[in-house]
NULUMZA-149235 format. One record per residue (C-alpha): residue number from 1; residue in one letter; x, y, z. Coordinates in steps of 0.25 Angstrom, whole numbers, plus 5000, padded with zeros to 4 digits. Each point is the difference from the previous one (the first is absolute). Example, Ala and Ser with C-alpha at 12.3 -4.5 7.8 and 13.67 -1.06 7.14 Angstrom:
<seq:1; type:A; east:5049; north:4982; up:5031>
<seq:2; type:S; east:5006; north:5014; up:4998>
//
This chain:
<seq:1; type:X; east:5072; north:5761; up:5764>
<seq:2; type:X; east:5015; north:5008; up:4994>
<seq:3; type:X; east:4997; north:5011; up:5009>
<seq:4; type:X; east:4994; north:4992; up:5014>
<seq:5; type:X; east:5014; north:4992; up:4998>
<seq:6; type:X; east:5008; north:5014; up:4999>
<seq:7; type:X; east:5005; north:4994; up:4986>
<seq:8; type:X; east:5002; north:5011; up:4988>
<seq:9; type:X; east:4987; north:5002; up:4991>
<seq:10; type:X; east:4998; north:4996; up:4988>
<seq:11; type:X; east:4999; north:5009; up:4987>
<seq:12; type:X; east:4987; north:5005; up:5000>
<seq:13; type:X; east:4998; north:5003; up:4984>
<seq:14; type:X; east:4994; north:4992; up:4991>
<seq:15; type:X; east:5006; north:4988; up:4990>
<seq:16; type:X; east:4991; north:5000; up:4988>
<seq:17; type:X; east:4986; north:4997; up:4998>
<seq:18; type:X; east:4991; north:4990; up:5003>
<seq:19; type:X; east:4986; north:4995; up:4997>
<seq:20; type:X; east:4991; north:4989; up:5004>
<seq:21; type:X; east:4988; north:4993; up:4993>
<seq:22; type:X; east:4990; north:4993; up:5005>
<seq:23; type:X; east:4997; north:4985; up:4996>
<seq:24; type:X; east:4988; north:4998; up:5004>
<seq:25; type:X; east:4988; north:4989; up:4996>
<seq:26; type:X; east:5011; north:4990; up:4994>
<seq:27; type:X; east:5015; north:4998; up:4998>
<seq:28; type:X; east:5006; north:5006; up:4986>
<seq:29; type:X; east:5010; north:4990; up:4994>
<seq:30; type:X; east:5012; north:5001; up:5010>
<seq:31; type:X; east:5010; north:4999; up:4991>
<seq:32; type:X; east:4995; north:5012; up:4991>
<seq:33; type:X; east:4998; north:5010; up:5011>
<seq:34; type:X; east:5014; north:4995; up:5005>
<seq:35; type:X; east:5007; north:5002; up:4984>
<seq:36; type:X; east:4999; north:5014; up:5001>
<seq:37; type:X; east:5012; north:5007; up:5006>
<seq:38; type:X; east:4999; north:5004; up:5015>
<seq:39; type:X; east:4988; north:4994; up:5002>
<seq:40; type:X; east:4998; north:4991; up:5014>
<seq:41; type:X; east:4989; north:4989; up:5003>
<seq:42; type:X; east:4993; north:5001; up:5012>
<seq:43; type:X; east:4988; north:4988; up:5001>
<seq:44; type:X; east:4991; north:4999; up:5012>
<seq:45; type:X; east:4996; north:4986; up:4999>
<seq:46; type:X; east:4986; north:5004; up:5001>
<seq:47; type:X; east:4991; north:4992; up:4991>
<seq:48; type:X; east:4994; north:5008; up:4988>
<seq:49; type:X; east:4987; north:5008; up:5002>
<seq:50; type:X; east:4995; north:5012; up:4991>
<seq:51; type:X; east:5003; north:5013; up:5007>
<seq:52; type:X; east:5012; north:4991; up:5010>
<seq:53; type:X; east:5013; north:5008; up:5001>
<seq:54; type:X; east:5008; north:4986; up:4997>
<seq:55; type:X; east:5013; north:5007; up:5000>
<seq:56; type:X; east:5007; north:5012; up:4994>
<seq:57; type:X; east:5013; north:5003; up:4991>
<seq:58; type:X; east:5010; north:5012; up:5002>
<seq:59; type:X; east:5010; north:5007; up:4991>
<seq:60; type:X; east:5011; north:5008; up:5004>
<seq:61; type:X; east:5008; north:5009; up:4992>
<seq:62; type:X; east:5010; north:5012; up:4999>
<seq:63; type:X; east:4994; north:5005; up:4989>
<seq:64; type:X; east:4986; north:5005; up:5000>
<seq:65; type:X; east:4996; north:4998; up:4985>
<seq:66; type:X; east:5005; north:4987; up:5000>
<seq:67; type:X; east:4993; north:4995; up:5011>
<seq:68; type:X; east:4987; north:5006; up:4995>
<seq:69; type:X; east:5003; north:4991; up:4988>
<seq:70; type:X; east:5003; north:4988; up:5007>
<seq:71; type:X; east:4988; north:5002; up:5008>
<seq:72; type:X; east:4991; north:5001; up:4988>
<seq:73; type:X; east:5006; north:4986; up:4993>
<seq:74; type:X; east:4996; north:4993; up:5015>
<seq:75; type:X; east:4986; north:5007; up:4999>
<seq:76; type:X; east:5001; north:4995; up:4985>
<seq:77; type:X; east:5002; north:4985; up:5006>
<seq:78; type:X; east:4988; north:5001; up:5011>
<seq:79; type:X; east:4992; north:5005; up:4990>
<seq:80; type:X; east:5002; north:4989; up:4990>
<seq:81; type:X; east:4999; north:4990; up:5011>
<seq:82; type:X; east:4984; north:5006; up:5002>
<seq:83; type:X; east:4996; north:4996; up:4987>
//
C-alpha cells in the first residue's frame, strides 16, 4: 500500500521473535495464558469440540531464549488445562 501511495517503505528487518500456539478443543484458563509476559489472547467464539481450533495465543519477544521460555510456561498452562 506504502509503495502504490508513493509513500517511503518501511524497515524490512525483523523486530524479535514470535510464536503461536494452537488452542484447540477447549479454552485454557484465560487469565493464566495471559499472566505470562508477552502473551496475547486471541478467542474465536467457537464452541468447544475435540480437535476444534477455538483460538490461539502469540508471544513476541526481542530475545530468542526468552521467548522460547515464555512459550514453554503457556504450553505448561494448555497442558494442565487437559487434564
Amino acid at each position: 500500500m506504502r509503495a502504490v501511495l508513493g509513500w517511503p517503505l518501511g524497515d524490512p528487518r525483523p523486530r524479535g521473535h514470535a510464536a503461536m500456539l494452537n488452542l484447540l478443543g477447549a479454552l485454557p484458563p484465560r487469565e493464566a495464558v495471559l499472566a505470562v509476559p508477552g502473551a496475547h489472547w486471541h478467542e474465536y467464539g467457537k464452541d468447544p469440540k475435540p480437535g476444534r481450533k477455538v483460538g490461539h495465543c502469540t508471544l513476541v519477544d526481542a530475545d530468542r531464549a526468552r521467548l522460547l521460555g515464555r512459550l514453554k510456561a503457556v504450553q505448561a498452562v494448555i497442558s494442565q488445562g487437559k487434564q
